[in-house]
Kinemage of the C-alpha trace (Angstrom):
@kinemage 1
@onewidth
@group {chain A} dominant
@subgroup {mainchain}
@vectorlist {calphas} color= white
{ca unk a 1} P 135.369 -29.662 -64.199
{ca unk a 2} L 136.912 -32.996 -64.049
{ca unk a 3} L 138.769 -33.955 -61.453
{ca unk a 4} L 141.648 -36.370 -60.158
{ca unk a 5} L 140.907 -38.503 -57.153
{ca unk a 6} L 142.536 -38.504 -54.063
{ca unk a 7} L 146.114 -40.447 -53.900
{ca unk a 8} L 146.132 -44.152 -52.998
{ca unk a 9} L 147.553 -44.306 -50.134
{ca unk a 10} L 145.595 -41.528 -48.445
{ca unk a 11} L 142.388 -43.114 -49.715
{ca unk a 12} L 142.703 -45.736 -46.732
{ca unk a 13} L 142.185 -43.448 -44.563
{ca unk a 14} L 139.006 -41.957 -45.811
{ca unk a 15} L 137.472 -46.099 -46.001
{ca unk a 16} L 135.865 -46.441 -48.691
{ca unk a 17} L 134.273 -43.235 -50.052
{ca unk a 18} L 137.117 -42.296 -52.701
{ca unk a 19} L 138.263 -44.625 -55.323
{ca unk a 20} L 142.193 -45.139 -54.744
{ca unk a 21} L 144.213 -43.690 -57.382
{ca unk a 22} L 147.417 -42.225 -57.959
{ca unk a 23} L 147.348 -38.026 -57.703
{ca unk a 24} L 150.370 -36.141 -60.010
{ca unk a 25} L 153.261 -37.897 -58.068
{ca unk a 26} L 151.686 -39.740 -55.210
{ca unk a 27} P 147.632 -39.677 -51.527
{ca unk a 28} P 120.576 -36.695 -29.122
{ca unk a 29} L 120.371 -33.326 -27.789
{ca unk a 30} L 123.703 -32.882 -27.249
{ca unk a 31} L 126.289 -31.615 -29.538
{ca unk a 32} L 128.579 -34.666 -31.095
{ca unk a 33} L 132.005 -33.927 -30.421
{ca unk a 34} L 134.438 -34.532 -33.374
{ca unk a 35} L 137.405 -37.489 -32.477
{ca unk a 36} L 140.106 -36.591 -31.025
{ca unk a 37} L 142.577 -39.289 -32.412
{ca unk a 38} L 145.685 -39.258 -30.266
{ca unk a 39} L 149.688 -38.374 -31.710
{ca unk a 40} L 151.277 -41.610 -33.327
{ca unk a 41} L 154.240 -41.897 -30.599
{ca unk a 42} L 156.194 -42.779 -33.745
{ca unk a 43} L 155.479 -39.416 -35.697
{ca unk a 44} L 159.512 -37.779 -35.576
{ca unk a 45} L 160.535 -35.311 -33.311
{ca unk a 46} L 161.093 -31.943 -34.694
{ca unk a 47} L 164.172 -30.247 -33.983
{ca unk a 48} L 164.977 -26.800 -35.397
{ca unk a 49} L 167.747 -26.638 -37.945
{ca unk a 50} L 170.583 -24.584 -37.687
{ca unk a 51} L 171.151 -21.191 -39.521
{ca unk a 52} L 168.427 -21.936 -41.329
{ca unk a 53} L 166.522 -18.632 -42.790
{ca unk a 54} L 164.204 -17.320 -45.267
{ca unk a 55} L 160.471 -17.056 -46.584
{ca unk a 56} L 157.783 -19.826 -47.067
{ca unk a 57} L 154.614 -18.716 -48.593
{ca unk a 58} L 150.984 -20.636 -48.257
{ca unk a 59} L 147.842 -20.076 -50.544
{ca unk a 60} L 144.884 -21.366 -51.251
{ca unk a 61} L 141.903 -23.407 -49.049
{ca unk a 62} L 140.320 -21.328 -46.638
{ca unk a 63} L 140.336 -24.480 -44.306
{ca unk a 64} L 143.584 -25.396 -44.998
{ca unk a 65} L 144.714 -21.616 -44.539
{ca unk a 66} L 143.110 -21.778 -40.915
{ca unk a 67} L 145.473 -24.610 -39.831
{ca unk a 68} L 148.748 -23.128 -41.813
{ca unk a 69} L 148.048 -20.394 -39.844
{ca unk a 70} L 148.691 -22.559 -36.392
{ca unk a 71} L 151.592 -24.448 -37.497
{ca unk a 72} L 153.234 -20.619 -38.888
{ca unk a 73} L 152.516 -19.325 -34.742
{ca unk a 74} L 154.099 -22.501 -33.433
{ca unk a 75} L 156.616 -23.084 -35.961
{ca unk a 76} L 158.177 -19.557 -35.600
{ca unk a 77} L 158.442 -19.929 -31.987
{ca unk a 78} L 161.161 -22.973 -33.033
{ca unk a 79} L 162.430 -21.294 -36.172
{ca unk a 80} L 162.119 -17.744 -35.881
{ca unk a 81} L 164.366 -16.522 -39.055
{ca unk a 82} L 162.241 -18.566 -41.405
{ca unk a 83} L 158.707 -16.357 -42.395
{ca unk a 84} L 155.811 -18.293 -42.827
{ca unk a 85} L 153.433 -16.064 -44.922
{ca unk a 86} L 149.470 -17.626 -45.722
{ca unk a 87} L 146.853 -16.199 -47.634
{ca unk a 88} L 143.484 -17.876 -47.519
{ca unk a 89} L 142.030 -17.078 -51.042
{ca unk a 90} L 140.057 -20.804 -51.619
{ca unk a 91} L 141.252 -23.978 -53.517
{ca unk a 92} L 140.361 -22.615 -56.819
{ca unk a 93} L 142.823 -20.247 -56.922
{ca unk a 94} L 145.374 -22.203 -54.707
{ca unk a 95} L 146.724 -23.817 -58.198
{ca unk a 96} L 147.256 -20.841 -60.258
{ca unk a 97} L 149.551 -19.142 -57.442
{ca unk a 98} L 151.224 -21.943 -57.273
{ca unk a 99} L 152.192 -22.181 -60.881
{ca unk a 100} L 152.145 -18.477 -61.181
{ca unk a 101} L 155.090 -18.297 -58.681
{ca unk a 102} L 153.031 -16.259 -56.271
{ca unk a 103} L 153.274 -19.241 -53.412
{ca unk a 104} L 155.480 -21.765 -52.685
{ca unk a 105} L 152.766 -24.703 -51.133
{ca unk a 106} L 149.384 -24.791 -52.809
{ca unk a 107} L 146.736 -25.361 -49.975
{ca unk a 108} L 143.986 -27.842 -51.403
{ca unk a 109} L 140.402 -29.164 -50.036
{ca unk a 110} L 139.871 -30.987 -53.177
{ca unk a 111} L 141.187 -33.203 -55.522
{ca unk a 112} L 143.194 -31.170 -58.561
{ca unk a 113} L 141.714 -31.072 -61.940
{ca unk a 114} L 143.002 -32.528 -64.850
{ca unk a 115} L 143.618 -28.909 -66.056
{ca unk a 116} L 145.512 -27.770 -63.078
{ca unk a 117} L 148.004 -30.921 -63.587
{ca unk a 118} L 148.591 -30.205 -66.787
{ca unk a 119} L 149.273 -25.961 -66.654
{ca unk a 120} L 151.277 -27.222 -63.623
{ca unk a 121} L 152.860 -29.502 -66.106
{ca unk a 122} L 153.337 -27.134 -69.226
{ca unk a 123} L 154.977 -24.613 -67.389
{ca unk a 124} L 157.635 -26.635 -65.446
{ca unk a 125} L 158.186 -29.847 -67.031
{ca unk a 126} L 157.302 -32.511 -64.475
{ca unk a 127} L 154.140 -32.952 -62.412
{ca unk a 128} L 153.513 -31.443 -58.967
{ca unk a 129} L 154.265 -33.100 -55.882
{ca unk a 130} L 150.872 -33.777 -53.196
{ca unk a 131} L 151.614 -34.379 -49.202
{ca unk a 132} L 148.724 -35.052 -46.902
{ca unk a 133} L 149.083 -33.338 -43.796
{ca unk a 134} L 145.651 -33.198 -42.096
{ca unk a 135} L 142.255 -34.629 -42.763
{ca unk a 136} L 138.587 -33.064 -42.046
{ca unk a 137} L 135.866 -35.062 -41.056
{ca unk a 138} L 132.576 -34.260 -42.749
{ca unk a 139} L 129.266 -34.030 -40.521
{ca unk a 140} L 125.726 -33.710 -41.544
{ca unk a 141} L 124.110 -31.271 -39.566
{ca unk a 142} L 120.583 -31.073 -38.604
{ca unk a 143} L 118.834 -28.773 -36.429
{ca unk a 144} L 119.288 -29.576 -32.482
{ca unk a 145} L 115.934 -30.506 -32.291
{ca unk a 146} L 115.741 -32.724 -35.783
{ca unk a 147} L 114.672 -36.234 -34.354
{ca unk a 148} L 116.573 -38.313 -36.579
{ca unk a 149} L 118.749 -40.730 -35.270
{ca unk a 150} L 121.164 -41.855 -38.225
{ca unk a 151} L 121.401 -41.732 -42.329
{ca unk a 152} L 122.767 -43.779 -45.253
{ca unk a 153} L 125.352 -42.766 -47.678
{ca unk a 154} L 122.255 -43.486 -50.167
{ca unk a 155} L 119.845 -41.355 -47.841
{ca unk a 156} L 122.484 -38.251 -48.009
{ca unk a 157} L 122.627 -38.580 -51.915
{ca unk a 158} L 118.758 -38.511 -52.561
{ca unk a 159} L 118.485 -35.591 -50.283
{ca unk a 160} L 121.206 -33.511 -51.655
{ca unk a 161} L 121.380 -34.558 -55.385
{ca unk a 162} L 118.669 -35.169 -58.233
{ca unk a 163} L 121.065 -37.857 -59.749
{ca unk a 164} L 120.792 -40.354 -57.391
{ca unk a 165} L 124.138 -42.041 -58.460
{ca unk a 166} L 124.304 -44.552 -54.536
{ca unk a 167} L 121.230 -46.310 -55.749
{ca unk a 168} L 117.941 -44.344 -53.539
{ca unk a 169} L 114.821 -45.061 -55.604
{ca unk a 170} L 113.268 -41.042 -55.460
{ca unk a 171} L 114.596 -38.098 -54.251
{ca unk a 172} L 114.424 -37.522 -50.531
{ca unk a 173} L 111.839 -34.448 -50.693
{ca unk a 174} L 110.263 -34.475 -46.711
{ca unk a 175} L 111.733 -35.624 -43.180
{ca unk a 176} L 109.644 -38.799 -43.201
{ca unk a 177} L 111.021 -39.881 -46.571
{ca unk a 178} L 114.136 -40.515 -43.783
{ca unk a 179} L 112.106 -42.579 -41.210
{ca unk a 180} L 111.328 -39.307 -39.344
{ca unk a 181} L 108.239 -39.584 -37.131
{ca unk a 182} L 106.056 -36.314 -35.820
{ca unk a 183} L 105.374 -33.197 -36.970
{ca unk a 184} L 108.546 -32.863 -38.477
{ca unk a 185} L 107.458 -36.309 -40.796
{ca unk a 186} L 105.614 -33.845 -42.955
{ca unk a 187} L 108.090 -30.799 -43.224
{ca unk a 188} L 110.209 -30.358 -46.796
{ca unk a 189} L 113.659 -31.139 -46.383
{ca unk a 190} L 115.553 -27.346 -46.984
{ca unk a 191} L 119.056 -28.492 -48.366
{ca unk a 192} L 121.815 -26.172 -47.630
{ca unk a 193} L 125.366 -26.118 -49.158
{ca unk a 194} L 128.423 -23.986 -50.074
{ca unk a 195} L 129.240 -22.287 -53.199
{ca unk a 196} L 130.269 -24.289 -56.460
{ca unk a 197} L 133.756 -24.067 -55.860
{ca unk a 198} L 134.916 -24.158 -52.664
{ca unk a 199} L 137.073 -27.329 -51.571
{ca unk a 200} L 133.924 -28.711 -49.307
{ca unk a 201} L 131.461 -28.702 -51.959
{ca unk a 202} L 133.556 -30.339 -54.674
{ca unk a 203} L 134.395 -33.181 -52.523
{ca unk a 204} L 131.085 -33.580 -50.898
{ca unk a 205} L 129.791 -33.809 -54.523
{ca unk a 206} L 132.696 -36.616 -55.922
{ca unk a 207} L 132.527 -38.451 -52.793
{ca unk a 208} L 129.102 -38.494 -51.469
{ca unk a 209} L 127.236 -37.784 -54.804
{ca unk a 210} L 129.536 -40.077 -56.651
{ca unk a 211} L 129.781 -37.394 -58.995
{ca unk a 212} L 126.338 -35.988 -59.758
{ca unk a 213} L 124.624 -32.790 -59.783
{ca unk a 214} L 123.276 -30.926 -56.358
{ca unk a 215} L 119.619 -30.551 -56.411
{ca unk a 216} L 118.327 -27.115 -57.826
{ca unk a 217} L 117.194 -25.801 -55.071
{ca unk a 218} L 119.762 -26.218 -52.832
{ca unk a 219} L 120.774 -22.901 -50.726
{ca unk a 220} L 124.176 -21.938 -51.190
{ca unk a 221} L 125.852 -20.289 -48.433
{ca unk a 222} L 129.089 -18.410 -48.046
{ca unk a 223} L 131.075 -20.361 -45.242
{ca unk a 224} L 130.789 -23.007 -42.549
{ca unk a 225} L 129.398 -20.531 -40.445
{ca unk a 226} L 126.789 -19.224 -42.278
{ca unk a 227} L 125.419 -22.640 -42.859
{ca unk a 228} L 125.643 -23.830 -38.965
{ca unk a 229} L 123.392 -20.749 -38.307
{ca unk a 230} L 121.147 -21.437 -41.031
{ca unk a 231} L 120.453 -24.422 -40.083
{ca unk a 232} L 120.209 -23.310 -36.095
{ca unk a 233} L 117.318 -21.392 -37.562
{ca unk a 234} L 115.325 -23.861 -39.205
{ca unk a 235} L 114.090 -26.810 -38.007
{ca unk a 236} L 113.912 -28.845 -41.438
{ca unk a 237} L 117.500 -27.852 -42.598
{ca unk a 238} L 120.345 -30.005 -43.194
{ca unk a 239} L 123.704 -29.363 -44.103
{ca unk a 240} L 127.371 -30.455 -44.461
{ca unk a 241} L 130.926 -29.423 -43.314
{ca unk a 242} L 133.683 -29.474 -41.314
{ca unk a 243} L 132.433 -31.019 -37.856
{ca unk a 244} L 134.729 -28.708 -35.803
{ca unk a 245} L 131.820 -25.990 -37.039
{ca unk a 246} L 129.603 -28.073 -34.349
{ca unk a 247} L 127.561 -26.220 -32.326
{ca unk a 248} L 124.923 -26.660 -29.341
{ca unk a 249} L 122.153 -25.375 -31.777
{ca unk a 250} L 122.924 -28.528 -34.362
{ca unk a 251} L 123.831 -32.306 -34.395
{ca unk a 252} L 125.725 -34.216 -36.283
{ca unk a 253} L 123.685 -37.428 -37.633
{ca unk a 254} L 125.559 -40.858 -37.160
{ca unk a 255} L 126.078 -42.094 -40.856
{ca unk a 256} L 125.928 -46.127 -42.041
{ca unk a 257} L 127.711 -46.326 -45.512
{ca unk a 258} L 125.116 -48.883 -46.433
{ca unk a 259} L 121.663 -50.082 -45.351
{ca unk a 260} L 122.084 -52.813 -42.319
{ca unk a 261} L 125.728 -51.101 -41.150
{ca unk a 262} L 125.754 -50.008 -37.709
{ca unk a 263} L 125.697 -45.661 -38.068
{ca unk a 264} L 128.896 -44.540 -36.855
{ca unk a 265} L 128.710 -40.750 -35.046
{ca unk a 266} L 131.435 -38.313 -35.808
{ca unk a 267} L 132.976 -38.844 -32.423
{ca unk a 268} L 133.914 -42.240 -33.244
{ca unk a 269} L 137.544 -43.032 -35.005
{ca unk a 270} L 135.777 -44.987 -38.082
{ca unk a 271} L 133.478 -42.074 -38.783
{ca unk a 272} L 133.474 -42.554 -42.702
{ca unk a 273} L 132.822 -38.854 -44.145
{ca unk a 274} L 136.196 -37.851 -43.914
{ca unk a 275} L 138.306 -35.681 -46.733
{ca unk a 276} L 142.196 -35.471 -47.328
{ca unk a 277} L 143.871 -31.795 -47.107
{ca unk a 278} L 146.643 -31.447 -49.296
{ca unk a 279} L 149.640 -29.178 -49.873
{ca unk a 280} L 150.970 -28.814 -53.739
{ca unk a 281} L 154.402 -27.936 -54.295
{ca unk a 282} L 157.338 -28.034 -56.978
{ca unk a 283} L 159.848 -30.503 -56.484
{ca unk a 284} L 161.410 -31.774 -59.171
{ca unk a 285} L 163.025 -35.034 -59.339
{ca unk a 286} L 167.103 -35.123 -58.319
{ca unk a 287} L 166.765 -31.674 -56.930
{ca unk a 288} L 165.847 -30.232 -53.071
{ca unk a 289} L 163.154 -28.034 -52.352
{ca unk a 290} L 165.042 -24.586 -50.194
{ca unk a 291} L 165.951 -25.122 -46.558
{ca unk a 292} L 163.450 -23.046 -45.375
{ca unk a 293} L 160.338 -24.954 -47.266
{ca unk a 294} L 162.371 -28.532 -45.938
{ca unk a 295} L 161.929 -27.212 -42.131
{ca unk a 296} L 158.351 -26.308 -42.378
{ca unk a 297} L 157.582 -29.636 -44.074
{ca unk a 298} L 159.706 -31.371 -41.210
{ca unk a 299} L 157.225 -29.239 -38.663
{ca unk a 300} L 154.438 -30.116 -40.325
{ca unk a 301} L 154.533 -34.074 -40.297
{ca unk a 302} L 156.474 -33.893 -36.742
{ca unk a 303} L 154.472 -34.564 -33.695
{ca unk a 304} L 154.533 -31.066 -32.634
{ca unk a 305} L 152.893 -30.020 -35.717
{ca unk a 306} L 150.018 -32.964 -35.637
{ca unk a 307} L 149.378 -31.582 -32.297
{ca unk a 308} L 148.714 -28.432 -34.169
{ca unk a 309} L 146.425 -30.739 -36.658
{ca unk a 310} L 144.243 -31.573 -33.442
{ca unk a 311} L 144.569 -27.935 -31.949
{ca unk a 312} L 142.850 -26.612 -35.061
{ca unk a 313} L 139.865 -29.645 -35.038
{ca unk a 314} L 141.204 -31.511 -37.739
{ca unk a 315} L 142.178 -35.391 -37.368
{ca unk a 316} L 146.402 -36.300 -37.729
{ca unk a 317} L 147.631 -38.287 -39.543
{ca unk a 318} L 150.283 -41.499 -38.430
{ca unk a 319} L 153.560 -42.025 -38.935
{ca unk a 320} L 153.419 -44.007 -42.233
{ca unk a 321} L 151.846 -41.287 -44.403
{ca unk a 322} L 154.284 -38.576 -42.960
{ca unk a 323} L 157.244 -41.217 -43.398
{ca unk a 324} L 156.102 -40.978 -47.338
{ca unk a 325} L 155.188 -37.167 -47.739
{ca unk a 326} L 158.907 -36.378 -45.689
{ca unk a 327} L 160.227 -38.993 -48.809
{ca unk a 328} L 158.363 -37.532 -51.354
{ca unk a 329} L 159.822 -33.795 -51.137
{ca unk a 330} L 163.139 -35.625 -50.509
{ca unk a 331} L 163.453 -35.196 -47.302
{ca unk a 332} L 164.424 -38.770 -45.059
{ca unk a 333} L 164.878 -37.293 -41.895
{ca unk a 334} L 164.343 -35.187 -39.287
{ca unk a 335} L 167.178 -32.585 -38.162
């Protein structure tokens, strides 16, 4: 499955894990606590529009779904005559109900394939349009009592791949292969991920694998919750996902992008494991998406609805990007 990498301008924001390129039209004992990055002051105001009715429909990411799911209860308490319907069914089939006509908005964890561009493409004529609204940081999760203090980008890829693509020398097989000291030094390193598809494990393997294959024996696990308990449960587990899944059972290891850099712990604002969410919609050029999918857009990228970004664990984004998603569904300005 080949995929397209996330959109330039979005890229900045995730340092320097994803190669910038254009997307279709575009961008311890104690638990860490994810960042809470404050509202950009000069994120617009949303104000409901007038007389303004009708249906907006979400599929897709079952992340993604979670927060759509805030912003539809806020939202409707502003705009009550606009329906907000979302259906978490995962980013592989977020594409094909979009093109299908079955949703409006697309809800994607992962960068689109080449193949989804191009149905997308076939079918309407003109390539689909990709806004940013949210972005996840990524932890690596250890059990609470897992004395390692930090790990490389390098360190992550020789435990969880056998291509070893950011440069380790061997595969990372026991905890003192990490600089683990005790009885733990000794202990096999039991890798746990997601299934193939899901949004989480296709990023974690083109951003933090640099595109190679997951070890073999790597235990695949059905959500984010599954895996923090899995790992609660054994000492020599690790994991990865959405650090709002923290728990007092696991930590969250501080990560250094290279050997030397100073680790950087998912509470802090330059944590680098950090993914873009995007929506996927039609718009094509010269023409206006309906009033109903223009206010929920407006909601999204207002301050309001980055306060719903933070409500649901995930980091907001500032006023720039939202300036360019509002432009690039046509829309300049707030009500």
């Amino acid at each position: 499955m080949k995929l397209l990498k996330a959109s330039s301008f979005m890229a900045l924001a995730i340092f320097t894990l994803l190669t910038p390129a254009a997307q279709a039209q575009q961008a311890q004992k104690t638990p860490a606590v994810p960042v809470q990055t404050p509202i950009d002051p000069a994120l617009p105001l949303y104000k409901p529009g007038e007389n303004v009715s009708g249906t907006v429909s979400l599929a897709g990411s079952m992340t993604l779904a979670q927060l759509a799911a805030i912003w539809s209860d806020s939202f409707k308490q502003l705009s009550p005559n606009i329906q907000v319907q979302v259906t978490p069914k995962g980013s592989t089939n977020a594409m094909p109900a979009l093109i299908n006509g079955e949703s409006d908005f697309a809800l994607l964890s992962r960068p689109m394939t080449e193949t989804e561009v191009k149905a997308f493409q076939e079918k309407y004529g003109y390539l689909p349009t990709v806004v940013v609204p949210a972005l996840e940081q990524i932890a690596i999760f250890v059990h609470k009592d897992n004395p390692i203090e930090s790990v490389t980008l390098s360190q992550i890829d020789a435990m969880f791949s056998k291509t070893l693509r950011r440069g380790a020398a061997k595969q990372v097989t026991t905890w003192g292969d990490v600089g683990v000291a005790g009885p733990l030094s000794s202990q096999p390193i039991t890798c746990l991920g997601r299934r193939d598809q899901t949004g989480l494990q296709v990023f974690f393997q083109i951003a933090i694998l640099a595109g190679g294959e997951f070890r073999s024996d790597m235990t695949e696990n059905a959500s984010n919750i599954d895996m923090i308990k899995a790992i609660a449960a054994n000492p020599g587990a690790v994991g990865f996902g959405g650090a709002a899944f923290a728990s007092p059972e696991v930590k969250a290891v501080p990560v250094a992008l290279r050997p030397g850099d100073t680790p950087v712990g998912i509470h802090d604002a330059h944590y680098p494991l950090v993914r873009p969410l995007q929506i996927v919609l039609k718009h094509e050029h010269g023409k206006q998406i309906s009033p109903a999918q223009q206010e929920f857009i407006k909601y999204i990228f207002s301050q309001r609805g980055q306060q719903d970004v933070i409500f649901g664990g995930l980091v907001p984004i500032s006023a720039r990007p939202a300036e360019i998603a509002l432009e690039a569904v046509g829309v300049h300005t707030l009500n």
